[in-house]
N, C-alpha and C positions, 0 to 999 in steps of 0.2 A: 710373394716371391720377389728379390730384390734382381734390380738390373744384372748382378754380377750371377745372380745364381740361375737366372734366366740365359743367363750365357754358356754354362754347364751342361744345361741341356742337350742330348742327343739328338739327329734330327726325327726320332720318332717323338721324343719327349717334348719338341718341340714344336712340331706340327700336332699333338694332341692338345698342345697347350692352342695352340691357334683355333682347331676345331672348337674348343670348348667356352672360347669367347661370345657372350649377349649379344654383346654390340660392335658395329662397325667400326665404331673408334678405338676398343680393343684391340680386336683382331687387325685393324691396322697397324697398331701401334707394336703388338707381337710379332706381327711378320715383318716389320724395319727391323724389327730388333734382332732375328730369325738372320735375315738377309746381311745386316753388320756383321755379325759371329761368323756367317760364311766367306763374308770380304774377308774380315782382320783372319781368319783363319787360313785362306787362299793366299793371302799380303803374307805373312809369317813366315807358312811354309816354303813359298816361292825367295824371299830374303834367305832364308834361316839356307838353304840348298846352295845356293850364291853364293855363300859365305864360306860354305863348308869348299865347295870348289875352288875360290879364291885362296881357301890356306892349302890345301891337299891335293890342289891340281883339278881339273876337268876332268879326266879320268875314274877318281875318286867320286864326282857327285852323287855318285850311287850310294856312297859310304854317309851322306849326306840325308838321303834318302832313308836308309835303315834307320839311323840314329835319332833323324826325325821320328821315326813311326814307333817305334821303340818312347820316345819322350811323350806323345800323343795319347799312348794305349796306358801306358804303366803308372804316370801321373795320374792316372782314374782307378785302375788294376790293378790287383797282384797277384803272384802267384799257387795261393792258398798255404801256403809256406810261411815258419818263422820270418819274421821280417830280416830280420840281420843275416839270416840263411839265403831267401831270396836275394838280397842287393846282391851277394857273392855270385848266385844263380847268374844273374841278370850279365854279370862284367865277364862271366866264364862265357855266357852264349855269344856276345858279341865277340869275344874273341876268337873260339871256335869259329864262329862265322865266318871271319875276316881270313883262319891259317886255311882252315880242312879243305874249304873251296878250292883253292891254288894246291895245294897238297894234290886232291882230286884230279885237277887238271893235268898235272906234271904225271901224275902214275899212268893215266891210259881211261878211258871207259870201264873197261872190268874191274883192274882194282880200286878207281874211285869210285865205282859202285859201292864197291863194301864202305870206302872212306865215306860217302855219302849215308848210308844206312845205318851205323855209326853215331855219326855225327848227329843226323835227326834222330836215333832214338835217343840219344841223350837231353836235346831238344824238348823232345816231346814226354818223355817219362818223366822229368823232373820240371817242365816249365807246364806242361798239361794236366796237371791231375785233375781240375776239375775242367771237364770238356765244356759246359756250359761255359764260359769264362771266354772261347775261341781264343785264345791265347797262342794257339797254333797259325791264327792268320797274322800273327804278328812274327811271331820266331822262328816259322818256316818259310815265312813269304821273306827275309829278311836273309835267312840262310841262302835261299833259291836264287834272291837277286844279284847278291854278292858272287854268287856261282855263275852266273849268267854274265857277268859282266868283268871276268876274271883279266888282272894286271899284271907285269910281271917285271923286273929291274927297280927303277928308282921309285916308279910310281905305287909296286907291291909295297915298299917300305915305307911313303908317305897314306899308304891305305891302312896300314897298323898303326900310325902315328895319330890316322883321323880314328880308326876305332878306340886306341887309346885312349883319346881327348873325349869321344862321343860316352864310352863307357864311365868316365870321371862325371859327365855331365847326364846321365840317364841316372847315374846309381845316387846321386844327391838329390836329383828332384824325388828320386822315390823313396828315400830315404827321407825328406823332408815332409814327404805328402801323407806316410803309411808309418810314420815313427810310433804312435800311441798305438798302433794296431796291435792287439794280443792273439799270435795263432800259436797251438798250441803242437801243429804238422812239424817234423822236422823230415830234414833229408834222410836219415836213417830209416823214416819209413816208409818212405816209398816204396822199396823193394816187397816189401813185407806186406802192403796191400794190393801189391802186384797178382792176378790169380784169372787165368785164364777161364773160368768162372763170372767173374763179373765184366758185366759190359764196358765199363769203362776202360777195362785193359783188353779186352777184342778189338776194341777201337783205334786206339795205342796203336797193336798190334798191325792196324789194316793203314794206318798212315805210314810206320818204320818202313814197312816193306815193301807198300803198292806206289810211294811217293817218288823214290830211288829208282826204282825198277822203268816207272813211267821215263825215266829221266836217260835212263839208260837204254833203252827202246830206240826212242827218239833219237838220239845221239847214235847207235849203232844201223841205223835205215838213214843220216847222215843227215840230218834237219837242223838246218841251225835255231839258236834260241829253244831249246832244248828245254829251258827252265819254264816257258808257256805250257808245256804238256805237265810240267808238276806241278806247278801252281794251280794252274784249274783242276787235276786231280785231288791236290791238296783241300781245297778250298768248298769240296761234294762230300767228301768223307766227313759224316757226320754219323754219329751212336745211333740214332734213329732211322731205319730202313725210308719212312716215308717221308722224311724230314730229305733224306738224300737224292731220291728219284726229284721231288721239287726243287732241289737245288741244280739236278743235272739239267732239268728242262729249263729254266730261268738262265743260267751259264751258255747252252746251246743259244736260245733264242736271243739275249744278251747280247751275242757274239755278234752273232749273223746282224744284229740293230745297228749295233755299235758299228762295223765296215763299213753300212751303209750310207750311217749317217757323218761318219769318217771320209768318207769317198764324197758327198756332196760339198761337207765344209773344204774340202781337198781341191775341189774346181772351183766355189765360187767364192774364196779366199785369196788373195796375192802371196802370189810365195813366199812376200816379205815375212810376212807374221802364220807362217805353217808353223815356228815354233812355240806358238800363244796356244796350238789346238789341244794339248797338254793341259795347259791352263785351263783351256776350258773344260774339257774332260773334267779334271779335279774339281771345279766350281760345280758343276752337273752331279759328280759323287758327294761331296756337302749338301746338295739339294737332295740327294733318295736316300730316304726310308729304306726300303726294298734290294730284296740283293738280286732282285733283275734288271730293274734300275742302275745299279753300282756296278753290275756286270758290261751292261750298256755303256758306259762313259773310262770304266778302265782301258775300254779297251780304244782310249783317243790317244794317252800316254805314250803305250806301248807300240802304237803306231806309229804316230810320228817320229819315233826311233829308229823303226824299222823302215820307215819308207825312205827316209836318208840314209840307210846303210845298204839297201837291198835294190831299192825301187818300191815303187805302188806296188804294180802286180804281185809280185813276191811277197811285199809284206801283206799284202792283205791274205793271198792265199795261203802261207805259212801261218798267221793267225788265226786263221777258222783252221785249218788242219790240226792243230798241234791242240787248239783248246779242245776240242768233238772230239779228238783221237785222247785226250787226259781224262776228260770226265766219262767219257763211254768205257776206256779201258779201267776206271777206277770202280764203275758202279758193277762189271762183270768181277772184274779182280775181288771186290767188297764180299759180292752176294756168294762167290766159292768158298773164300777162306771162311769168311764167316760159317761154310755148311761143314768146309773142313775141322774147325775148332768146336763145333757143335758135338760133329762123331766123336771128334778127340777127347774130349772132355764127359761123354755120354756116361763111358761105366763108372765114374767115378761119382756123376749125381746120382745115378740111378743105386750105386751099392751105398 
């Protein structure tokens, strides 16, 4: 394996690769190299985010943020879709992303409910087809964040200018990365192996309408950051009943880590550099495997957002609230519809 392709490595791929070292000078030599990929990864993303705020305003870094994650995922992923169909896929969800959110906002909570359900079933029926793939942690959490951090006046029109620009620059790396790929899926059949019948459109099914709903919940009992209760419901809902209870418990306990260990770097830190604890969240998610681990350090990010906008207390409270209230109402909401689509569907496997 060459230095570059050791650099491709995931970090599960990565740290197997470390386990499986003889000798000590190996595994040394894998885990600098482990530990670079993490820097220059950390380095990238923290410029690349700079940059994008420098052209599109502070306000927009968010816009920075998607466009990023969106180039991270896609350069390795696709959609399971004709390629020349997906790049279209990819430049229509960024823009969706960027209008329906503000749309959303302007109409009210009720009717951006539907503008939200909407908008991620579109999301998710054509950028999900294959759930293995998670593809929905990229272009829901993306939809979510741009809704979360909604603009309006000159800065709404420099946030279509940076999805603009972002979408120019996602749709050529993937087009340059997935050009020889032969799939032979087109859009036209989506619909067509749509079938309440198979699990993979149950699934569909239980993100369109338990992801919004959580969103809307929230928002109507008055909580702000509203997008924390659908992201972590987002992020549980998985095809697999067992696969999902393990994700809710890892997200709970995650939470609850992550505060805590939020709240210590929070006092024995100088206020100077509370903005670095972000940073290091991100360095600590590079370092796990695990999405209890990755639950634990997201939520350093999201924090220190919060705790300059709110306070500590509030942020911290509002963050175990809203994440325990999105996966607990996702795994009830799941385990209903699910029993509901079961009866519904009953006479028709049975005849």
């Amino acid at each position: 394996m060459t230095f570059y392709q050791e650099l491709q490595l995931g970090q599960a791929g990565s740290k197997n690769l470390i386990r499986a070292c003889e000798t000590p000078r190996d595994r040394l030599l894998h885990t600098l190299i482990y530990l670079f990929k993490i820097a220059l990864t950390v380095g990238f993303c923290f410029c690349f985010v700079t940059l994008y705020s420098m052209a599109f305003g502070s306000a927009n870094s968010i816009v920075g943020v998607v466009v990023l994650l969106y180039l991270l995922v896609f350069r390795a992923a696709d959609l399971c879709l004709h390629i020349g169909q997906s790049t279209a896929l990819l430049a229509s969800f960024l823009v969706l992303s960027a209008a329906a959110p503000h749309l959303a906002h302007l109409a009210g909570p009720l009717p951006g409910f539907f503008i939200n359900l909407a908008s991620i079933a579109f999301l998710i029926l054509f950028g999900c087809h294959e759930p293995r793939m998670f593809n929905q942690s990229t272009l829901v959490l993306g939809y979510l964040l741009l809704y979360g951090y909604d603009v309006s006046g000159r800065d709404f029109t420099l946030r279509l200018a940076g999805i603009a620009f972002g979408a120019l620059l996602v749709c050529t790396v993937f087009l340059l990365r997935h050009r020889s790929r032969s799939i032979p899926l087109r859009i036209r059949d989506i619909p067509v192996a749509f079938s309440l019948h198979h699990p993979r459109s149950r699934w569909q099914l239980c993100q369109i309408f338990c992801v919004p709903l959580v969103v809307l919940l929230a928002e109507l009992a008055g909580l702000p950051r509203a997008m924390w209760a659908g992201i972590a419901a987002m992020s549980v809902i998985l095809p697999v009943a067992e696969d999902m209870h393990y994700r809710v418990r890892r997200r709970v306990l995650g939470n609850i880590a992550g505060v805590l260990c939020f709240v210590i770097l929070y006092f024995l830190l100088p206020p100077s550099i509370y903005a670095f604890i972000g940073v290091i969240g991100g360095i600590g998610v590079g370092l796990s495997a695990k999405y209890g681990w990755q639950a634990v350090f997201n939520t350093f990010g999201a924090l220190a957002i919060a705790a300059e906008a709110y306070g500590l207390k509030a942020a911290l409270g509002l963050r175990l609230l809203q994440n325990v209230f999105g996966v607990l109402f996702a795994l009830v909401f799941c385990l209903l519809f699910s029993r509901m689509l079961a009866r519904f569907s009953a006479p028709a496997e049975n005849g």
